[in-house]
C-alpha positions in Angstrom: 21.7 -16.8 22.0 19.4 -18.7 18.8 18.3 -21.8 20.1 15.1 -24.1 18.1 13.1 -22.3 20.3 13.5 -18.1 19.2 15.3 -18.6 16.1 12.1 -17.4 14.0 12.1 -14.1 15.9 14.5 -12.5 13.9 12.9 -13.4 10.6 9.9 -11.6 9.0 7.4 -14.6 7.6 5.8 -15.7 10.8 4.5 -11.8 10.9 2.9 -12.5 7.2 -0.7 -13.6 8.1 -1.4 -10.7 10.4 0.7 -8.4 8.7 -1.4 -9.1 5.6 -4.7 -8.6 6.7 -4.0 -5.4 8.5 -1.5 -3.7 6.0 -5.1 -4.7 3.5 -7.2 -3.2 5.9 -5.7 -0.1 6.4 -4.4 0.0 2.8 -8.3 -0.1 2.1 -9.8 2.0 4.9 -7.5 4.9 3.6 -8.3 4.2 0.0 -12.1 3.5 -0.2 -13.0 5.8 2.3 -11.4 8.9 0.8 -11.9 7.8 -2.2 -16.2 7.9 -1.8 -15.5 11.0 0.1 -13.8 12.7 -3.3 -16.6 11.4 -4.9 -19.5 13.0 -2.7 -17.1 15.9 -2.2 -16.6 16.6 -6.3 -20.6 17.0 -6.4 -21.1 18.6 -2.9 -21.2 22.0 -1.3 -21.9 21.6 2.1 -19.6 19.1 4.4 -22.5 17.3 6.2 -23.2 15.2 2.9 -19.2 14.2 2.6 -19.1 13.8 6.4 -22.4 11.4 6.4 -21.2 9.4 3.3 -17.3 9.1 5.2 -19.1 7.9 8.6 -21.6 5.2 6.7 -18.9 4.1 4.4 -16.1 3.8 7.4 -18.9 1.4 9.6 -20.0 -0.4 6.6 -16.1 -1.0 5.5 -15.0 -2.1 9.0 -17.7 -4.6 9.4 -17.6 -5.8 6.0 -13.5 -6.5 5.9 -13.8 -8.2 9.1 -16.4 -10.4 8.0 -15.2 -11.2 4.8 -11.7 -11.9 5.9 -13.2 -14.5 8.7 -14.7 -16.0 6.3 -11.9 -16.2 3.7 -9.5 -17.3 6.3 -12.2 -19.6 7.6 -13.0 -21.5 4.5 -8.8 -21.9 4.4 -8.7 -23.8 7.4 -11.8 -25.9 6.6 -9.9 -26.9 3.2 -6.7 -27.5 5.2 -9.0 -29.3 8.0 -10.5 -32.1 5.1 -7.0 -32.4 3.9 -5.7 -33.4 6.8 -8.4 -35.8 7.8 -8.1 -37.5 3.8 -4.6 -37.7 4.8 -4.8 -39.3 7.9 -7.4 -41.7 6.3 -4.8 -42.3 3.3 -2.3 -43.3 5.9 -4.4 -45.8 7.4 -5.2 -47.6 4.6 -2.2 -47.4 2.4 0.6 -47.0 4.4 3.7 -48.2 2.2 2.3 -46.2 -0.6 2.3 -43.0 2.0 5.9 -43.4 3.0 7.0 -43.8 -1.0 5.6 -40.5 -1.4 7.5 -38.8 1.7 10.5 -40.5 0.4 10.3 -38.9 -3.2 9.9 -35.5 -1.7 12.8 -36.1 0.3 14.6 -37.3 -2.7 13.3 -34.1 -4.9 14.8 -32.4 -1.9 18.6 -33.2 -2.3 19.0 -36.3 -0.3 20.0 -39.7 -2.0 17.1 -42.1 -2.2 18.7 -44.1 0.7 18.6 -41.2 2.9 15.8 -40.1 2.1 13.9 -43.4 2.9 15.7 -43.8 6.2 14.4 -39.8 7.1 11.4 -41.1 5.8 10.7 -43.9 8.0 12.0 -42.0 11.1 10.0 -39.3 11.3 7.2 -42.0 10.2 7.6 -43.6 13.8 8.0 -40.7 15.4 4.2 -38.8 14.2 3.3 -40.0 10.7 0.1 -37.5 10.6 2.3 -34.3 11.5 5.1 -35.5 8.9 2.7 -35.7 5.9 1.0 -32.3 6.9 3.5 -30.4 6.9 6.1 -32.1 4.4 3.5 -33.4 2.2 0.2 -31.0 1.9 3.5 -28.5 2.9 0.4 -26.6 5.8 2.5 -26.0 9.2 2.1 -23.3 12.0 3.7 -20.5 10.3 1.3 -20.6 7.4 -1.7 -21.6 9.1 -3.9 -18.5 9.7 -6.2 -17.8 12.1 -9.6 -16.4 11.2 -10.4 -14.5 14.5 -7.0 -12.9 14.6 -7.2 -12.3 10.8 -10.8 -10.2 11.4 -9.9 -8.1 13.7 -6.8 -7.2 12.1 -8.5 -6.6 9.0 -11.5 -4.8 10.8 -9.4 -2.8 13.0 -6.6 -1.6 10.6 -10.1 -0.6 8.3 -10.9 1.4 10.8 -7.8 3.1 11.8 -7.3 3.7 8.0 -10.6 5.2 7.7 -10.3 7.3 10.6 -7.4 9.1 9.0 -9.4 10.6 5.9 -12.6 11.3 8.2 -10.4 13.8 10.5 -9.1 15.9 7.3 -13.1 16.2 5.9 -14.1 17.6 9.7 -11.0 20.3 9.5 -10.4 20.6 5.6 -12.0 23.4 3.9 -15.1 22.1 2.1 -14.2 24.3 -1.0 -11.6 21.9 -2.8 -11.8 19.2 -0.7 -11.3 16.8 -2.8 -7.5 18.2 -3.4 -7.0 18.6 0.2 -8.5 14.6 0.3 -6.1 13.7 -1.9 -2.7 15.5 -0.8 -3.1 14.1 2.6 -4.3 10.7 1.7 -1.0 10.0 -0.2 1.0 11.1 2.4 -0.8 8.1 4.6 -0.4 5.8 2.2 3.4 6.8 2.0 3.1 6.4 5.8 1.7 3.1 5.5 4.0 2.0 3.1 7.2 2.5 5.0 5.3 1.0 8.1 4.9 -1.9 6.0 7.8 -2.2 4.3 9.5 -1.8 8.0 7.2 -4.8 10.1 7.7 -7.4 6.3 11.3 -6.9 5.7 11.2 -5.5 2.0 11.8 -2.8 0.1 10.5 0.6 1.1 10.6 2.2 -1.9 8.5 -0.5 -4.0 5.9 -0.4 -1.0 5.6 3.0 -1.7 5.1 3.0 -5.3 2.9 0.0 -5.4 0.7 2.1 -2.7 0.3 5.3 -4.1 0.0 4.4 -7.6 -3.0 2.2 -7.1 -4.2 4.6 -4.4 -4.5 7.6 -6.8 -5.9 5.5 -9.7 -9.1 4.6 -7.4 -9.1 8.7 -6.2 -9.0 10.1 -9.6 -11.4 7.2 -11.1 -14.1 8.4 -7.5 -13.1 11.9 -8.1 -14.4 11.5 -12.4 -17.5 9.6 -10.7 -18.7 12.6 -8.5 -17.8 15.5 -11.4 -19.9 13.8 -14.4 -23.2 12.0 -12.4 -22.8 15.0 -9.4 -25.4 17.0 -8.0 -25.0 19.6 -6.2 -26.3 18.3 -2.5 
């Protein structure tokens, strides 16, 4: 039975903050990391060199997405956070000018002006503050992210990603790895896609374009890196 209470569950946007960060982090962890290892592999011919390059470049990625998606997310809620407290300072001091504003967006809505003042004014005495946050600087649960959750999703789906290209340099042959890198790495990203695609709601064949055709421009760009400035290590 849908009640107030579970009628999100069957809907797909309260999974969009986390589902963003870790469908990025993994996105990335597959791309970056076998995208360096091409590059190291194009000018190698031994697999410790590719293997050392994966290992820093997997620890490095993992900490980095983390920490840059806390502090993305983080400096999201501190904007939201002065927001609020300008609002709640805007409603002290000029409250009739507040509830004019709540009544035009009600209005721009689809409800005559009458209505709309009347809505206006009830959920005024019910919790002005919450009203104008969410109606007015539009910010409510569902879009509100958090930055912990959002770093270790990010950090973790980096790592999982990265994992993925690391196992098929330790069993791949080292002569032509970079094709071997490649084949397999666009079947994850495939894999990904659908995943993706799957958890959001959309379509899984535009997931799996977007993915792959992005993922082999940043192979084949690594891959050109590694053949012209290459050594051979």
């Amino acid at each position: 039975m849908i009640t107030i209470d579970n009628y999100l569950d069957n809907h797909y946007i309260h999974r969009s903050n986390w589902l963003r960060a870790a469908v990025l982090g993994a996105n990335d962890g597959i791309i970056s990391i076998s995208s360096l290892a091409i590059g190291v592999a194009a000018a190698s011919i031994s697999r410790e060199p590719i293997v050392l390059a994966t290992v820093a470049g997997l620890v490095a990625g993992a900490l980095s997405m983390a920490a840059g998606e806390y502090v993305s997310v983080s400096s999201q809620t501190d904007t939201e956070m002065a927001d609020i407290k300008r609002e709640k300072k805007e409603l002290e001091e000029m409250p009739d000018q507040e509830l004019q504003i709540l009544t035009q967006i009600y209005e721009r809505r689809g409800l005559k002006k009458e209505t709309a003042m009347q809505v206006a004014i009830e959920l005024t005495e019910k919790d002005a503050l919450a009203t104008h946050i969410r109606d007015e600087l539009g910010i409510n649960e569902i879009s509100q992210a958090n930055p912990i959750q959002a770093a270790l999703a990010s950090g973790a789906s980096f790592t999982v990603g990265g994992i993925l290209p690391l196992l098929v340099i330790l069993f791949a042959p080292v002569k032509g790895m970079e094709y071997w890198l490649y084949g397999f790495t666009i079947f994850f990203l495939i894999i990904l896609g659908v995943a993706a695609a799957k958890t959001g709601g959309s379509s899984i064949i535009r997931a799996i374009i977007r993915i792959t055709v992005w993922g082999t421009i940043a192979m084949v760009l690594s891959a050109l890196v590694g053949y012209l400035f290459g050594v051979s290590v």
